[in-house]
C-alpha angles and dihedrals in degrees: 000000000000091000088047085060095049093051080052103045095045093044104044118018102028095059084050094048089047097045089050095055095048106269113128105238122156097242106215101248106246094259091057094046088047086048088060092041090054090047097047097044089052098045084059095045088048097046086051088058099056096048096055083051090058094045089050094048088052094053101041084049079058108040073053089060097046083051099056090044095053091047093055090049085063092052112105112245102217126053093237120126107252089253096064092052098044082058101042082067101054088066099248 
């Protein structure tokens, strides 16, 4: 955000400043200096965006992996039907 102030800063308040004080600089007429701001607030706001896409894609690719993981934990270990074990444990 530090580099958005500088661009600012050069391009609409220090040609005033010099031209104030005498020195002959060509000032960026307002509509030109809104037009930068404009760009440079909504590439941020898109380069935000896409971060938070990336995070959430990451997030989504691990919540994927829990899943699958969790999946293979329910998954009963031995190839017996489900009859044979349930009496196994009874002790017959």
């Amino acid at each position: 955000m530090g580099a958005v102030c500088v661009l600012i800063y050069t391009v609409l308040v220090l040609p005033l400043i010099l031209r104030n004080l005498g020195i002959d600089a060509v000032a960026v007429p307002p509509s030109s200096g809104t037009g930068i701001v404009f760009v440079v607030v909504f590439t941020r706001i898109a380069r935000e965006r896409a971060r938070g896409a990336r995070r959430l894609g990451e997030a989504n690719r691990l919540l994927r992996e829990n899943a699958a993981q969790v999946e293979e934990w329910r998954r009963p270990k031995s190839a017996k039907p489900p009859g044979a074990r349930d009496s196994d444990s009874l002790g017959h």
